[in-house]
N, C-alpha and C positions, 0 to 999 in steps of 0.2 A: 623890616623883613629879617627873619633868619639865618644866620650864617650857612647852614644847610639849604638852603632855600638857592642861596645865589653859589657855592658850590657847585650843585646839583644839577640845576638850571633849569628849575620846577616853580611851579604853582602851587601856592598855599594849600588847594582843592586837591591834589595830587596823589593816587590809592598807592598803593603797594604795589601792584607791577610797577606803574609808571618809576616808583621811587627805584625797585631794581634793576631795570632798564637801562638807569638814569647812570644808575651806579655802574653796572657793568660795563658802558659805555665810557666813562669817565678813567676806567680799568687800563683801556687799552693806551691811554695816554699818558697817565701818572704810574709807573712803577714803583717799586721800596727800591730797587739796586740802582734809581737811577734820582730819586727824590727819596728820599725818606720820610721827612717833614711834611710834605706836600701827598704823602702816603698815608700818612697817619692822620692829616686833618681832614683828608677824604673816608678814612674810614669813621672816624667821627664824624662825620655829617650823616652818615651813612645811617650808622648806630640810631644820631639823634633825630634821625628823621622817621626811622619806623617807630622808636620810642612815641614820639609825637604824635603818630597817626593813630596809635594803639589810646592812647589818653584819649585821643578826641571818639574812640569808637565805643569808650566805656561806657557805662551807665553813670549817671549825674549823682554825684556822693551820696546826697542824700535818699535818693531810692536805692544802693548799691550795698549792697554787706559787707561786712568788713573785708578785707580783703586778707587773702591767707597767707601766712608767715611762709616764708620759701623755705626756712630749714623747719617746719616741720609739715611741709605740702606731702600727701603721698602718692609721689608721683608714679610710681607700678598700678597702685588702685585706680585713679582716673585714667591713667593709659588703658587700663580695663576694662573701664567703663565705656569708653570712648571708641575701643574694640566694638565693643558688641552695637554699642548702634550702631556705626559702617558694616557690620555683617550685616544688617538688615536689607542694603543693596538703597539706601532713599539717600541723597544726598544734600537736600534741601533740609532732610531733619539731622545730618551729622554738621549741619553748618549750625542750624540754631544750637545744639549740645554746644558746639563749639563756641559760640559767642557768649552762652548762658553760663558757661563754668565759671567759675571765680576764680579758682587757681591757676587760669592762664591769663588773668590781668594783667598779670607780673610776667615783665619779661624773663626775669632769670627763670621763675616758674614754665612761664612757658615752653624757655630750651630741654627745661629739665624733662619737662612732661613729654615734649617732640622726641627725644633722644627713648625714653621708655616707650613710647609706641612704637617707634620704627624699632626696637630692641623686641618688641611683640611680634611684631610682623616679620622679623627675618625666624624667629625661632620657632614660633605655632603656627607660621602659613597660615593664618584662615581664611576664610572662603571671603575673599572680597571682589566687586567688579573693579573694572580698570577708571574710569569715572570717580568711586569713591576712592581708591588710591590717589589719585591725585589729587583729591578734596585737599587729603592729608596732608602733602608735599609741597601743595600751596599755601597750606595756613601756619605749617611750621619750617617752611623754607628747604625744607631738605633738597630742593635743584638750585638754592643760593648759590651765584658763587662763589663769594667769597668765604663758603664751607670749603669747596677744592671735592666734595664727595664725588665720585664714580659712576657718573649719571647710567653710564652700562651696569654697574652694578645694583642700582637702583630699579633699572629698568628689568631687573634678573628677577629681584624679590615682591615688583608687583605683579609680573607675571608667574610667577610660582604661586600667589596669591589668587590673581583669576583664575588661572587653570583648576584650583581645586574649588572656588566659585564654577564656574563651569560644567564641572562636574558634578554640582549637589541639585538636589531637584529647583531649587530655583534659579538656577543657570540653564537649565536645558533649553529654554526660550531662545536664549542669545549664542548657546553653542550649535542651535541646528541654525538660526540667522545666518551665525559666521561658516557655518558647513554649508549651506547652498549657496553662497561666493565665490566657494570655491572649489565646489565640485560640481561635475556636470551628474553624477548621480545621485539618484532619490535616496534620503535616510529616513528608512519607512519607520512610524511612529510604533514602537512594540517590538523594535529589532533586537535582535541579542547580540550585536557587531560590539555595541560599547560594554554591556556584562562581558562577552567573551576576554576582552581585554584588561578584567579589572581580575580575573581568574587564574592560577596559572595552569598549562596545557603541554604535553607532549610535544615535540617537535611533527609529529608526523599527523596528527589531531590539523594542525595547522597546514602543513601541506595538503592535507585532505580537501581545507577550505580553501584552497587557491585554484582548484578547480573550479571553483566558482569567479568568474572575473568580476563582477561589480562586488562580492563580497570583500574580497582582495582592496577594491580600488575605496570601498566606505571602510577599512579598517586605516588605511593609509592616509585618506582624506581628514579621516578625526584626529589623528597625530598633529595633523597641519592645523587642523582648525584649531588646535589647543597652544598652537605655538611652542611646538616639541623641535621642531628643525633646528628653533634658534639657540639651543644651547644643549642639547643633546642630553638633558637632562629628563630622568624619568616623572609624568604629571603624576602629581598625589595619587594615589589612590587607583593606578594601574598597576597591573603587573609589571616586572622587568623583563620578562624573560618573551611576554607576549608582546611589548613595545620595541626587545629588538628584534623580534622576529619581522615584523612587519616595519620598521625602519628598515631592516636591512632588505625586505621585498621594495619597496619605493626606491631604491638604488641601483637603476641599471648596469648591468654589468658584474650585481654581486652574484659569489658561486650559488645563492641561495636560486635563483634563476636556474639554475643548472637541473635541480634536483626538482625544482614544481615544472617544468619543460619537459624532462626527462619521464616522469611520472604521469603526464597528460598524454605523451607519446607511446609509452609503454598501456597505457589501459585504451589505447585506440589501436593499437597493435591487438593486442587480446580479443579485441571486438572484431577485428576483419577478419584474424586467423580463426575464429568461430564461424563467423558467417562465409568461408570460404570453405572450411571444415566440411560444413554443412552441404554446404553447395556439391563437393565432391563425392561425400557420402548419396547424396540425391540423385547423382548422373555415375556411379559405379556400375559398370567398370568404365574406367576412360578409355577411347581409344588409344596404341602408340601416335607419336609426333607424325609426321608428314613425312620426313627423311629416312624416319625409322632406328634414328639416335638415342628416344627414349620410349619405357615402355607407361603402361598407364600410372604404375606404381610411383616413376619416377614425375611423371608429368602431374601427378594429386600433388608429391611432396615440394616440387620446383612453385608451383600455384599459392600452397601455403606458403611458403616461407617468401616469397615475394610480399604476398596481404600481409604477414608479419612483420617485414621489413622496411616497405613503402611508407610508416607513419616515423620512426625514430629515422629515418635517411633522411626523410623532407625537413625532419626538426632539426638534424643536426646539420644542413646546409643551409638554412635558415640561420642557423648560431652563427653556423660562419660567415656568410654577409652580414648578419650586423655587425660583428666582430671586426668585416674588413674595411666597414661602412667607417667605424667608430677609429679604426688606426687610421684612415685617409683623412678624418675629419680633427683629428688632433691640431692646435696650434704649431704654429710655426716653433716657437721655444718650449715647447716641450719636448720633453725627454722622449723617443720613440724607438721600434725594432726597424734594424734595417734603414734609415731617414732615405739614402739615396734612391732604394728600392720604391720606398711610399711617394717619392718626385716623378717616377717613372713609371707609377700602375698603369694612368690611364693611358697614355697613350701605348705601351706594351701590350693592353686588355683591344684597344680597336685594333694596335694590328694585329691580333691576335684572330679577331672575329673575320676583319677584312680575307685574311690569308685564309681557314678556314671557308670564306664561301666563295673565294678563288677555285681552291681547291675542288669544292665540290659540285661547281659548276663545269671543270675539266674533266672530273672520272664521271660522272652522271649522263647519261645519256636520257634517261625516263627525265616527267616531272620530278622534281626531289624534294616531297612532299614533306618528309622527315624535315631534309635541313630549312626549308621553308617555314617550319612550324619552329625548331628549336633555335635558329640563329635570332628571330625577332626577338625571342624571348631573353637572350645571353645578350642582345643590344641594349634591350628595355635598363636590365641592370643596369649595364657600364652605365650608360644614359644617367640610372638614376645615381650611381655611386659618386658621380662628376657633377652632380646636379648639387646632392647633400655635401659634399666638399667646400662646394662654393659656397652654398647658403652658412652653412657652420662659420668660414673662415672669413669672409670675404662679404658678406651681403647686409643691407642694411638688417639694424633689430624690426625686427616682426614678422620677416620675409617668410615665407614657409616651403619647404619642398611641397615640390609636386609628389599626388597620387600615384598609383601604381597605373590606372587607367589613362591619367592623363601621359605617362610615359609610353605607354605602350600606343598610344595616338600616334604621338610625335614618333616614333620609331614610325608606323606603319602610312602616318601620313605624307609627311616630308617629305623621305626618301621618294614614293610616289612621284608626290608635286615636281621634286628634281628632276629625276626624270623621265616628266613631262616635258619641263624645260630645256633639255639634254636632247628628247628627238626636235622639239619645234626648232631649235636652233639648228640642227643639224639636215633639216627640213631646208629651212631660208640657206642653209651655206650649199648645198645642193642644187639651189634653183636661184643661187645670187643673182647670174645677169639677165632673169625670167620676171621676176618677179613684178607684178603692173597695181600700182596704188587706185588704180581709178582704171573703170570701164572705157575711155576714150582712148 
C-alpha cells in the first residue's frame, strides 16, 4: 500500500473530494508550529495522492498525445478556451473540455492554467451560472485548503459572474425562478422594471414610479434576486445611480421614504382640495355657521383647507408612529434617544388613555360618543405599539405582530368580557348569603 494511502486513511478507489476531506481533516491534528516533519509528510501524501489519481484518470499512453511541455503550455489561451465553453451555461460539456485538454494532464500545467482562469473571471466577469463556477473550483481546487484562498472572496467573483449571466438573455429563465422565491409579486413578462434599471434617470422620474407600489416592490425585488444585498456592489450592466435609488427605497427609515410619502400625500391633497373646490363652487353661496362666527366665505375657505390638509396630517402621524413603533422596538444595547424615557412609554401612554376616559366620564353628562369613538382607537395603538416591542425584542423568530383588526378586537372585545365578569361578580357578592345551587 502507499504511504499516502495509510497517511490519509483512504482507499486505493478513493476520488478527490474524499482525498480533500481526508486532508483537511488530518489538518486539524498535525500543525507546522507544532510538528513540522509530521507537516510536511502530510503535505506530501497529500500532493502524492492527487498526483496519483490524476495518472490513473488519464488516457492510456498509447491512445494519448504527447503531452504538453509546461514551459511552453499557453496557459491565457486555453484559459480562453475553457472560458467560452462554461459561458455556454452546460456543464456536463465543460467537464468533458476539461478532461479532453492535454495540457492539464500535467499538474504544474494544470495550477498554471487554474490560476489564468480564475485571473479571467475576476477581470472580464463573464456571464456564467453559479453551477458552472464551481465546475471550475472543483476541478482546479480553488476552495483547497491548503491554498488558505478567501472563500468570501471567491464567493464575491462567482457572484459577480452569475449576476451578469442573469442578466443576459440566457439567464432570464433562472433570474425570474429566483424572483418568484422571493417575491410575492408578479414579474410580468415584457416589463420594463429591469430596462428601467440598466438606464440612468432623474431622481424625480423615479419618484414618480414609487407611486406605483408593486413597481417599487419588482424594482427592489430584482436587486435581491441578483444578490446586490450582499455586497453592495453595483450588478453588471445596471445603472448606479438607479441601483441606489432603489436600494436606498428597500431601506426603512431612509429620508428617501420621506420624499415618495410626502409626494403621495401632496397629490391626494390636491385631489380633495379640487373636489372640495368643486363641491363649494356647486352649493354657492354657503350659508353662515350656526353661531354666526363665520360667514360663507370664511366657511368655503375653512372646508378647503381642511380637504388639503387631512391627507399630509394623517401621513405625517402615520411617520410618526412608525418612527415611535421603531425607537420602542430598538435592542436593549443599542444606542437610543432618551433610553429612560423609551422604559417608561408604555405604561406613561395607558395612564395617559386611563386618565383621559376618567376624565371624560366626570365632565360628560350626554353619551360621549366622540371619546367612545377616539379613545378605542388611541388603545388599539398603545395595544399595538406594546404588542411590536415585544415581538421585535423578546419573542421567538417567526412570531408576527398582530393586524391592525385584530387589535382593534382585542381593545373592543376584552374590555367587554371584563366587564362582564366585573358586574357577574359583583352580582354573586350582592346576593352572597342568597344564592341556592339546586332547586330543593
Amino acid at each position: 500500500m502507499n504511504d499516502w494511502m495509510t497517511l490519509l486513511g483512504l482507499d486505493a478507489d478513493a476520488d478527490e473530494r474524499a482525498i480533500k476531506r481526508a486532508y483537511a481533516r488530518q489538518l486539524r491534528v498535525t500543525r507546522p508550529e507544532d510538528d513540522p516533519v509530521a507537516f510536511q509528510r502530510l503535505h506530501e501524501a497529500y500532493q502524492a495522492a492527487l498526483a496519483q489519481l490524476r495518472e490513473d484518470a488519464a488516457p492510456p499512453a498509447e491512445v494519448r498525445p504527447a503531452q504538453a511541455s509546461t514551459d511552453t503550455v499557453d496557459a491565457e489561451g486555453v484559459a480562453a478556451q475553457l472560458v467560452e465553453v462554461a459561458g455556454q451555461g452546460d456543464d456536463a460539456l465543460l467537464r468533458q473540455a476539461l478532461q479532453q485538454q492535454p495540457e492539464l494532464w500535467s499538474l504544474h500545467g494544470k495550477q498554471r492554467i487554474g490560476h489564468a482562469v480564475l485571473q479571467q473571471l475576476v477581470t472580464d466577469e463573464p456571464a456564467l451560472p453559479r453551477s458552472t463556477f464551481e465546475t471550475l473550483s472543483g476541478y482546479f481546487g480553488w476552495d483547497d485548503p491548503v491554498r488558505g484562498w478567501d472563500l468570501h472572496w471567491l464567493d464575491a467573483v462567482a457572484r459577480r459572474c452569475e449576476q451578469r449571466w442573469l442578466l443576459s438573455p440566457a439567464g432570464t429563465g433562472a433570474l425570474v425562478i429566483r424572483y418568484s422565491g422571493i417575491s410575492e409579486t408578479l414579474l410580468v413578462p415584457g416589463s420594463d422594471v429591469l430596462p428601467s434599471l440598466r438606464e440612468p434617470r432623474p431622481a424625480w422620474r423615479n419618484l414618480l414610479s414609487t407611486l406605483q407600489p408593486s413597481r417599487a416592490r419588482q424594482a427592489i425585488d430584482l436587486l435581491a434576486a441578483l444578490g446586490y444585498w450582499h455586497d453592495l456592489r453595483v450588478p453588471p450592466g445596471l445603472d448606479a445611480g438607479q441601483v441606489a435609488f432603489w436600494s436606498r427605497f428597500g431601506r426603512e427609515g431612509d429620508a428617501i421614504h420621506w420624499q415618495a410619502g410626502g409626494l403621495r400625500a401632496l397629490l391626494v391633497a390636491l385631489v380633495l382640495g379640487l373636489i372640495c373646490t368643486w363641491a363649494v363652487i356647486a352649493s354657492w353661496p354657503l350659508p353662515p355657521s350656526e353661531d354666526g362666527m363665520l360667514d360663507g366665505g370664511q366657511r368655503a375657505a375653512l372646508i378647503i383647507a381642511a380637504a388639503v390638509l387631512l391627507a399630509p396630517g394623517l401621513w405625517l402621524t402615520t411617520r410618526a408612529i412608525r418612527a415611535l413603533i421603531r425607537w420602542q422596538s430598538l435592542p436593549e444595547h443599542a444606542s437610543a434617544i432618551l433610553p429612560g424615557l423609551r422604559i417608561l412609554t408604555i405604561p406613561l401612554a395607558v395612564a395617559a388613555v386611563m386618565a383621559a376616559f376618567h376624565q371624560t366620564l366626570l365632565t360628560t353628562t350626554d353619551d360621549p360618543f366622540t371619546a367612545l369613538l377616539v379613545l378605542p382607537l388611541v388603545s388599539t395603538g398603545v395595544l399595538s405599539m406594546a404588542r411590536q416591542r415585544f415581538v421585535q425584542r423578546c419573542a421567538p423568530a417567526g412570531e408576527k405582530a398582530w393586524g391592525t383588526g385584530m387589535m382593534i378586537a382585542i381593545v373592543l372585545i376584552v374590555p367587554a368580557l371584563v366587564m362582564a365578569l366585573v358586574y357577574w361578580a359583583k352580582d354573586l357578592h350582592g346576593h352572597r348569603g342568597q344564592l341556592r345551587w339546586s332547586n330543593r
